[in-house]
C-alpha positions in Angstrom: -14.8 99.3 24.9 -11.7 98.1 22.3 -9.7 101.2 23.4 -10.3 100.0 27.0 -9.3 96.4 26.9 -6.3 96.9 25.3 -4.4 98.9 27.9 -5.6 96.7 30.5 -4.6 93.6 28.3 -1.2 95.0 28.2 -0.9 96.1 31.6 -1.5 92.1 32.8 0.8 90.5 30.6 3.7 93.2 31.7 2.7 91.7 35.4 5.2 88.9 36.9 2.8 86.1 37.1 2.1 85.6 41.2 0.8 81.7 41.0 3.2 78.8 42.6 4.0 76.5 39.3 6.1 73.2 38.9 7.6 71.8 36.1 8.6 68.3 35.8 11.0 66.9 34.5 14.7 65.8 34.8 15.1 68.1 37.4 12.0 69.0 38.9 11.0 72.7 39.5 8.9 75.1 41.8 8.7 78.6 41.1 6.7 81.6 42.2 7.1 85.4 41.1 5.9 88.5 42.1 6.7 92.4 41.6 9.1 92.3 44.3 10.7 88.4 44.5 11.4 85.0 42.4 11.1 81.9 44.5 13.4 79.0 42.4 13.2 75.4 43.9 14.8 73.0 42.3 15.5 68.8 42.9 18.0 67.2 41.2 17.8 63.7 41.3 21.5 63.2 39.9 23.0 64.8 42.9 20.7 64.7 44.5 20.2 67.7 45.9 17.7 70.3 46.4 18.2 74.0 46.4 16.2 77.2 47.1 17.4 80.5 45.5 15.1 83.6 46.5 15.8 87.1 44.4 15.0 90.2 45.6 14.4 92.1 42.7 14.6 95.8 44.2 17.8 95.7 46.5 20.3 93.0 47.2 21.2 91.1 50.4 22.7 92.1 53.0 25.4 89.6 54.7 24.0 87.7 57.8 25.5 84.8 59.7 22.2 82.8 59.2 19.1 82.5 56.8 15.2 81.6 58.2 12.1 80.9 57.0 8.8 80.8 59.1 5.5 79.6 57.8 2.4 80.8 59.0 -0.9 78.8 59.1 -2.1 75.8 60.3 1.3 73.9 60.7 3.6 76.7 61.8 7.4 76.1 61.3 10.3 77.8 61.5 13.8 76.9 60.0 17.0 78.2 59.9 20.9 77.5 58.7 24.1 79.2 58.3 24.6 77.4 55.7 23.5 79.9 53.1 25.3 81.8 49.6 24.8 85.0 47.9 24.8 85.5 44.5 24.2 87.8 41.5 25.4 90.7 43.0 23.8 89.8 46.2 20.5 89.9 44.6 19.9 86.7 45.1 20.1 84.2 48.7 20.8 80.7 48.1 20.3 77.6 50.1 21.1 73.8 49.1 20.6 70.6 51.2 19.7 66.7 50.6 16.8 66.7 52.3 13.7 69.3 52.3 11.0 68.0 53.9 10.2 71.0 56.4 10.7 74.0 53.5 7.9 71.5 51.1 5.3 70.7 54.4 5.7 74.6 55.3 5.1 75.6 51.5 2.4 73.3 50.7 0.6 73.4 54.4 0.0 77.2 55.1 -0.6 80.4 54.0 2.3 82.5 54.6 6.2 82.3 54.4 8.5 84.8 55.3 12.1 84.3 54.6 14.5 86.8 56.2 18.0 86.7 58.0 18.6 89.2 60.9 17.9 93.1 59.3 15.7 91.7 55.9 12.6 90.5 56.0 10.5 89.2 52.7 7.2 87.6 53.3 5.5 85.2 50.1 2.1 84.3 49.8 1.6 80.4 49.6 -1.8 81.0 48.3 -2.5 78.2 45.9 1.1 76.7 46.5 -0.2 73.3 48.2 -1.4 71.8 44.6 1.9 72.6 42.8 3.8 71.5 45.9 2.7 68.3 45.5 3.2 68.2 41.9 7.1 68.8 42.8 6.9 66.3 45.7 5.6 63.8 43.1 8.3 64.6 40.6 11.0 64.0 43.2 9.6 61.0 44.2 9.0 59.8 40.8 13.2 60.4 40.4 14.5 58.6 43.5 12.6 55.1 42.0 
């Protein structure tokens, strides 16, 4: 049974963790990671500013005139801007505004997001987002008083 456990031990922790997690703080923090993707969300009250970087882990970007995301559940959304950036080698797609309302109520209110631009497509589980949503919504409205 020793000889078992082990491996399989091993084989988890090697795993990207897959749950939604914030981190409060200074600048508060959302992040989620799987095999293929890292989500990074991040508000900082000094700017302020928030800003969404999502990494594709297995092949980079490719250049598009415009970035969406739709969520998929019981308050369907979909939002889009031009105003995007690339960076590490593409890898990763990068999106900063003052205001995020839509991209937290999407997150923390159904069950599916896919972000892609016109040829990429890279869909994200929100399953068990809502809670640590919230936790980041709390930290960010804990900064602005």
């Amino acid at each position: 049974m020793r000889i078992l456990f082990l491996p399989l031990l091993l084989a988890t922790l090697a795993t990207p963790a897959t749950a939604w997690q914030a981190i409060t703080g200074e600048t508060c923090t959302l992040t989620h990671e799987t095999a293929d993707t890292r989500v990074h969300l991040t508000y900082d009250p000094s700017k302020p500013l928030y800003t969404l970087a999502i990494t594709r882990k297995s092949d980079p970007w490719q250049s598009a005139p415009w970035f969406a995301m739709r969520f998929l559940g019981p308050n369907e959304i979909t939002i889009s801007t031009p105003k995007h950036a690339m960076s590490d080698n593409d890898q990763t797609l990068n999106v900063a505004d003052s205001g995020f309302g839509n991209v937290l109520d999407g997150l923390q209110f159904n069950h599916t997001a896919v972000a892609f631009t016109q040829t990429q497509t890279v869909p994200l589980s929100l399953e068990g987002a809502g809670p640590e949503v919230q936790k980041f919504r709390d930290c960010a409205a804990a900064q602005l008083s």
